[in-house]
C-alpha positions in Angstrom: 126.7 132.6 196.1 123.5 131.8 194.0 122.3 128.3 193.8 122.9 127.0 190.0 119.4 125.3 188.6 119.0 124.3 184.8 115.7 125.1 183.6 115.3 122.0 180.8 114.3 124.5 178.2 115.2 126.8 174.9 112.7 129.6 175.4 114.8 132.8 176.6 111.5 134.6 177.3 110.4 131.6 179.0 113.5 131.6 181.5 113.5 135.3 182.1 109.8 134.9 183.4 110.5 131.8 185.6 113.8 133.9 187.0 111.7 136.9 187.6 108.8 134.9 189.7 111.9 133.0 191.5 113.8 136.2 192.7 110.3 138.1 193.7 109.1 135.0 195.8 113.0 134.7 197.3 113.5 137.8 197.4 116.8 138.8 195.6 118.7 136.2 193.3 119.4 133.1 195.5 118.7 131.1 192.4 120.5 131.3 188.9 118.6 129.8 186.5 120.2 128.7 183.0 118.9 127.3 180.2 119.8 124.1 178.1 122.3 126.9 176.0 124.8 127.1 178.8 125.0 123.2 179.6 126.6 120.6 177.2 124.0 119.4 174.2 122.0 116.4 174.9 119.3 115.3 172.5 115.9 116.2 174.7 113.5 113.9 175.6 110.6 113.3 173.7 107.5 114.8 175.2 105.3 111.4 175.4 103.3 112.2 178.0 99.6 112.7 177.6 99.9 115.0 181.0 101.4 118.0 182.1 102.4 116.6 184.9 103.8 113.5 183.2 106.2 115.8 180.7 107.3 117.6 182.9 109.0 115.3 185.1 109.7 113.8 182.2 112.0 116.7 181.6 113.5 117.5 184.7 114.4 114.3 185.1 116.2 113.8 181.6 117.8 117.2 182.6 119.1 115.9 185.9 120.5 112.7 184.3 122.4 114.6 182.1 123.8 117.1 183.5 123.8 116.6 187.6 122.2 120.1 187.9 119.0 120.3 189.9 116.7 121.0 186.9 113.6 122.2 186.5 110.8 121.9 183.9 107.5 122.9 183.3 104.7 121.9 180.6 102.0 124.3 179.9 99.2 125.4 177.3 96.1 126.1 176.7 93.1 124.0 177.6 89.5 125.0 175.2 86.3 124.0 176.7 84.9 123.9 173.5 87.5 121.3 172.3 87.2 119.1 175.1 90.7 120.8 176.7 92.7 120.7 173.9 95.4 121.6 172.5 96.3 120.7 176.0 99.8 119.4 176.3 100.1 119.8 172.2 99.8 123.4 173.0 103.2 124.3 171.2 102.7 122.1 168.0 99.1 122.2 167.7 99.4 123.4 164.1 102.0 121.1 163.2 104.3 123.6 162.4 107.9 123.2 163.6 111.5 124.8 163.4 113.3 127.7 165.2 111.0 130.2 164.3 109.0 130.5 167.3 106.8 133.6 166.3 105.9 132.2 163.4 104.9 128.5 165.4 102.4 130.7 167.9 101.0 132.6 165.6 100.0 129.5 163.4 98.9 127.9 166.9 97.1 131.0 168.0 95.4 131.1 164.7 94.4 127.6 164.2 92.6 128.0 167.5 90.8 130.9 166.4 89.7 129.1 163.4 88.6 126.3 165.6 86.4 128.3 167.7 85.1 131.0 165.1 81.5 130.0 165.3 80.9 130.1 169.1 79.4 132.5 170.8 81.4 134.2 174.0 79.5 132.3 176.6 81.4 129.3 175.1 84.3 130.8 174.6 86.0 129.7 178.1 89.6 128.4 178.5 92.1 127.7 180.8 96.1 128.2 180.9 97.7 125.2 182.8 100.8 124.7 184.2 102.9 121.1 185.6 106.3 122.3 187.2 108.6 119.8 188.5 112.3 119.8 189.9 114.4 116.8 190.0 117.3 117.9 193.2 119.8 116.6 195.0 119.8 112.4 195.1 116.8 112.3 191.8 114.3 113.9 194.9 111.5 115.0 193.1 108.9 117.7 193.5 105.5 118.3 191.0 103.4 121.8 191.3 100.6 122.8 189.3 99.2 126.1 188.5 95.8 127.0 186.6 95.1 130.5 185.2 90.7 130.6 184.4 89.3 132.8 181.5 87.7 133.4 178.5 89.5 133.7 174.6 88.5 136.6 172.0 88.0 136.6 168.3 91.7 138.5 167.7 94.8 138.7 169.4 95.1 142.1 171.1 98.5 143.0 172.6 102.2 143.0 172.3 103.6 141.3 175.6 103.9 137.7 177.0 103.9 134.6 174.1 102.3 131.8 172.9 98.6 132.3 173.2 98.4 134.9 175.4 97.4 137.8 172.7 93.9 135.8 172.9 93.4 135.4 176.4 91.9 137.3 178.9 91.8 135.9 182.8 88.6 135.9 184.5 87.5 139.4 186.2 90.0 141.1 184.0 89.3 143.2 180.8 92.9 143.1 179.0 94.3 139.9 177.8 97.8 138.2 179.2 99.7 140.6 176.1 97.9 143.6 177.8 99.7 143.2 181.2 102.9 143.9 182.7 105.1 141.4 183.0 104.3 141.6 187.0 100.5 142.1 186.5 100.8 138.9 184.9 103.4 136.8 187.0 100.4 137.5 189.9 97.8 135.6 188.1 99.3 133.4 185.4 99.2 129.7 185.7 103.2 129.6 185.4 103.6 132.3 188.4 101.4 130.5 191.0 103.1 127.1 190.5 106.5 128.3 190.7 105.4 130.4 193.4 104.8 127.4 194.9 108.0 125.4 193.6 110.1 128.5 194.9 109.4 127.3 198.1 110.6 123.8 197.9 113.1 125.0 196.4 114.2 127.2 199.3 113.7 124.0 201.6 115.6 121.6 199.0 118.5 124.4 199.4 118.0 125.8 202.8 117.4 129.3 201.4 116.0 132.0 202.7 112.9 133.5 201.3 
């Protein structure tokens, strides 16, 4: 029987990465991870925190509260040299936009951010992807990861894959941006697969599984 963990979030394409990294590191599907559309509503926390680090716990311990599910919750985005590491953890509102559309949010947040950055040259260009994960378990234990993903952002979006603002970003010593990979090409680098890479393994200690 799979161990039941809420992942405190809406974004499907989100969860299927996050179950994908979980089973590879695991090995098979010891972990079922569901989103907040399979628990009861609760109004969700707002995100005050001017870390990753601090939103996501933030999060997963809201989720945990709520529900009694071990929960876990990440807070990611894009940090721009050139604007001092912002959007940062405004990374999914940074245009302001906001609704149920969530194409249309990152591409007004991937384009803002182009706009922002026209003028520099690509030596100036560098950025990073950033990643806080935390799980609240059994008896409010908690656990805090973090992942970084180093690199460089074009002048257009090229590519189809990933979301958010990965059409504009290409990791360091690659040529193709995080749109251009395979969803396992990019699980390997991305800031999201090497924290829960790392989180996969507490949570094979918190649930004395076997990876």
């Amino acid at each position: 029987m799979s161990t039941r963990v809420l992942v405190a979030s809406h974004n499907a394409k989100k969860l299927a990465e996050l179950q994908r990294i979980l089973d590879a590191a695991l090995g098979g599907t010891a972990v079922e991870l569901v989103d907040l559309g399979a628990v009861p509503e609760y109004p969700e926390v707002p995100e005050t925190g001017l870390t990753f680090a601090e939103n996501a716990l933030l999060k997963a311990r809201e989720g945990y509260r709520r529900t009694g599910l071990p929960t876990v919750a990440d807070d990611s985005g894009l940090a721009v040299d050139a604007l001092s590491g912002m959007p940062g953890v405004f990374s999914a509102r940074w245009s302001g936009r906001r609704g149920d559309d969530r194409a249309a949010i990152d591409g007004a947040n991937l384009d803002l951010v182009l706009a922002q950055i026209a003028d520099l040259p690509d030596e100036h260009r560098g950025a990073a992807f950033v990643c806080a994960a935390a799980l609240v378990g059994p008896g409010g234990r908690e656990h805090l990861v973090e992942g970084r993903q180093p690199g460089r952002l074009l002048r257009a979006p090229r590519g189809t894959g990933g979301f958010g603002y990965d059409p504009i970003f290409v990791a360091d010593g690659l040529d193709r941006t995080n749109a251009e990979l395979t969803p396992a090409e990019k699980d390997a680098i991305s800031h999201r697969g090497k924290a829960f890479r790392v989180l996969a393994k507490v949570i094979a200690k918190e649930f004395k599984l076997a990876p």
